[in-house]
N, C-alpha and C positions, 0 to 999 in steps of 0.2 A: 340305293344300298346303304349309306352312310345315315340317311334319314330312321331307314328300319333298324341298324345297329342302335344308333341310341337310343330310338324309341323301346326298345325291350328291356333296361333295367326300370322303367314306368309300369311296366305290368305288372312291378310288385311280385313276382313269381322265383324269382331266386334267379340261378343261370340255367336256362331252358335245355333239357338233356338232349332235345335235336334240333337243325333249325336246316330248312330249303332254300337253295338258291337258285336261279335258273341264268343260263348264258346262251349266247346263239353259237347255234352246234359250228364246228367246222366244215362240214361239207354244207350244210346250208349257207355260208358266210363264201366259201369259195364259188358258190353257186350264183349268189344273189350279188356278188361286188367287182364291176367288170374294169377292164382296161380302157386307154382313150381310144380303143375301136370297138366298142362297149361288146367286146368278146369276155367271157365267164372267166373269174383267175383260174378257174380249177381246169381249162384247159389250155395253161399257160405253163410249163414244169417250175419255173423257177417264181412264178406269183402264187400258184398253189402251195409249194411249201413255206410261202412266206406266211400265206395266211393261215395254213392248217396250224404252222407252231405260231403266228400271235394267238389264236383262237385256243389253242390246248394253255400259254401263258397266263392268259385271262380268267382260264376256267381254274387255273392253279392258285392266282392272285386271289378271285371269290372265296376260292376253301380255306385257306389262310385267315381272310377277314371271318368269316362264319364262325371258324373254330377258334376264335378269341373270343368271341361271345357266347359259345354253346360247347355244351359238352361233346357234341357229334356234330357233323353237317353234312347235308347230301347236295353235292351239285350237279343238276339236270342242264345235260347238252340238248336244247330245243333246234328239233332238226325237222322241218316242215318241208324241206325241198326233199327229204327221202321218197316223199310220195310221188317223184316224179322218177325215182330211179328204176332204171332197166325199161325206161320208155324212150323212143323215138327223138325225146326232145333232150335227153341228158346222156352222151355216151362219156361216160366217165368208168372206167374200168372197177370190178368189183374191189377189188382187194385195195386200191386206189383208196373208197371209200373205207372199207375195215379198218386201214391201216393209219388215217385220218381221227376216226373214230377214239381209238386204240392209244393214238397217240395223245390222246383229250384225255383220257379215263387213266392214262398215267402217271401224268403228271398231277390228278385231282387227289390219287392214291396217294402221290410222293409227299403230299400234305397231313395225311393221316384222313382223309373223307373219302365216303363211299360216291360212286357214279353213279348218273341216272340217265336217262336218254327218254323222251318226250317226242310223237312223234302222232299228230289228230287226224288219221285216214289211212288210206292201205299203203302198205309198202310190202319189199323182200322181208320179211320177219326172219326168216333162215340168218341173211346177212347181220340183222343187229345181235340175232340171237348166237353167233358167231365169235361177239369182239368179248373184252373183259370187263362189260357193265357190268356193273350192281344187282341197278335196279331198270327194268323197263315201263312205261306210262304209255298206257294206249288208251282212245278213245273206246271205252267197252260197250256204251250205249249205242252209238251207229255204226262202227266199225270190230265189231267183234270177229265177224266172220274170215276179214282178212288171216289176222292170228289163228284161227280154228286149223287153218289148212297146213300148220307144222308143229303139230302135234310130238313127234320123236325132237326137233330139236328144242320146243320148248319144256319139254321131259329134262332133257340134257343141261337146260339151263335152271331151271328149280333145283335138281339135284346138285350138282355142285355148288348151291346156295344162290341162288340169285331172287330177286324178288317180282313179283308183278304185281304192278302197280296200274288197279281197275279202276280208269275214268269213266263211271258208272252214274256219277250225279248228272243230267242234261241241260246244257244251256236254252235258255227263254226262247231261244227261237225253234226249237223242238215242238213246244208246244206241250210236253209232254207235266206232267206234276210232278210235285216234290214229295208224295206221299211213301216216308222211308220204308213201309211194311213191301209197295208196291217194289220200290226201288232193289232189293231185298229180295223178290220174286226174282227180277230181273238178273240180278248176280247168282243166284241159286241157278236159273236156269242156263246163261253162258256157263259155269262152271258143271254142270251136270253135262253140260257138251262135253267138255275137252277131258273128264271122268270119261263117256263110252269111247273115248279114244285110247284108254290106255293110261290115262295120267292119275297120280295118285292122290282121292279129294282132300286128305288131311292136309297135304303138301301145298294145294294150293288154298288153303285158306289160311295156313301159318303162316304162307309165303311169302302175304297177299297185304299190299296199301290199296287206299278207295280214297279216290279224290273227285273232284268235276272230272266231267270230261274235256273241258280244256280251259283256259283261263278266264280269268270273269273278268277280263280290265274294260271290257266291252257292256257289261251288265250295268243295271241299276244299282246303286246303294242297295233298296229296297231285296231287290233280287238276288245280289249279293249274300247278303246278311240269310236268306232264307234259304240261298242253296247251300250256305254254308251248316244252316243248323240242322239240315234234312241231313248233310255228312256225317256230322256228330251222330245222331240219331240211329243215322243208319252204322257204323263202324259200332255204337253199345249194341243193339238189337245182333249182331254178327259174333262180336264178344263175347255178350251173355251164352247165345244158344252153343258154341263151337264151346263154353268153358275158359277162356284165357283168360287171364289173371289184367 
C-alpha cells in the first residue's frame, strides 16, 4: 500500500479522481483465522466480534490512506469464503454475516469512501445484495448465472444507486481470448439476460464497472499488461456505443 501511495505522484497525472483498494472481508477473515483448537473465530462470540471490528478498522484505516492521495477511493471487502455460505461446511447464521459485512461498509463510509464487496463464484447474492454496499464485483465470465437467479433483488440494488461491478475480462487459464469486440458480445449478452428479467438496460450499463474477472497477481507480466489493455479497450468500445461522455 505505502509503495503504490508514492508511487502515484510519478505518473505525472495530477491527483487521480479515483483510486481501489482491496482488504480481506470480515467474514472471510473470521472464517479462515482459528483458535488454539483450530475451530473458526466466527464461531467463537467474543473472537468473531473481535475480528469482524479489527477487519471493518483496517478497511476504515485503507480509505483514509487512499483519500489522501485521490480525489475519491473505493475499498473492496474480498470475501471468498462467501462461496461456501449456506453450505454444510459453514453454519454461521445469516444476518451474523450482514451485519459483519454492514459493519465493514461503515466504518469505510465514516471516511468519506464508497464500498465494494468482491466475491469470484457463487454465493447468496440476495444476502450481499441486502447490506449497504456500493458497489458489487463478481466474476461475470464463469459465474454469471449464480447472480441471474435474483433478479428483483438486484433491481432493488441498482435502483437505490448501487453499482455492478462486471468481472468480464478472463484469466489465462480459461483459455478463452482477449479479443474486446468478443469480450463485448459477452457483456451484451449476460446483460440482455437480466433485461428479460425485468431489469432496466440503461440502468445497468450506467451502473456498471468492468474489471478482470479476478486478480492477476497470479498472471504473467506479459498477460497482465494484455488483459489489462483488452479492459481499456473494451470499457471505450462500451462508452463510445452507450454515448457517455
Amino acid at each position: 500500500m505505502h509503495l503504490f501511495l508514492e508511487s502515484l505522484p510519478r505518473l505525472g497525472t495530477g491527483r487521480p479522481r479515483w483510486v481501489k483498494g482491496q482488504v480481506t472481508g470480515p467474514f472471510s477473515f473470521a472464517m479462515t483465522v482459528t483458535d488454539e483448537n483450530k475451530r473458526a473465530l466466527a464461531y467463537t462470540p467474543e473472537f468473531q466480534e473481535v475480528a469482524v471490528q479489527g477487519m471493518a478498522m483496517k478497511a476504515r484505516w485503507l480509505a483514509r490512506q487512499l483519500l489522501r492521495a485521490a480525489e475519491g477511493a473505493l475499498v473492496v471487502l474480498d470475501e471468498p469464503y462467501l462461496c461456501s455460505f449456506g453450505s454444510a461446511f459453514v453454519n454461521v447464521p445469516r444476518q451474523d454475516v450482514i451485519a459483519a459485512l454492514d459493519g465493514a461498509v461503515e466504518a469505510i463510509h465514516h471516511e468519506g469512501a464508497l464500498a465494494g464487496l468482491h466475491c469470484c463464484g457463487n454465493t447468496d447474492w440476495s444476502l450481499v445484495l441486502s447490506t449497504a454496499l456500493d458497489v458489487i464485483n463478481f466474476d461475470a465470465y464463469e459465474f454469471f448465472q449464480g447472480l441471474s437467479l435474483y433478479p428483483a433483488e438486484l433491481d432493488a440494488f441498482l435502483r437505490k444507486g448501487g453499482i455492478l461491478s462486471w468481472g468480464i475480462v478472463p484469466p489465462s487459464r480459461s483459455g478463452a481470448g482477449l479479443d474486446p469486440r468478443v469480450l463485448l458480445a459477452a457483456l451484451d449478452d449476460r446483460i440482455g439476460q437480466l433485461v428479460s428479467k425485468g431489469i432496466d438496460r440503461a440502468l445497468l450499463y450506467r451502473q456498471a464497472l468492468l474489471t478482470p474477472s479476478c486478480g492477476l497477481a497470479t498472471e504473467t507480466v506479459d498477460r497482465a499488461d494484455r488483459t489489462m489493455d483488452a479492459l481499456v479497450d473494451l470499457a471505450c468500445l462500451v462508452r463510445e456505443r452507450e454515448g457517455f461522455a
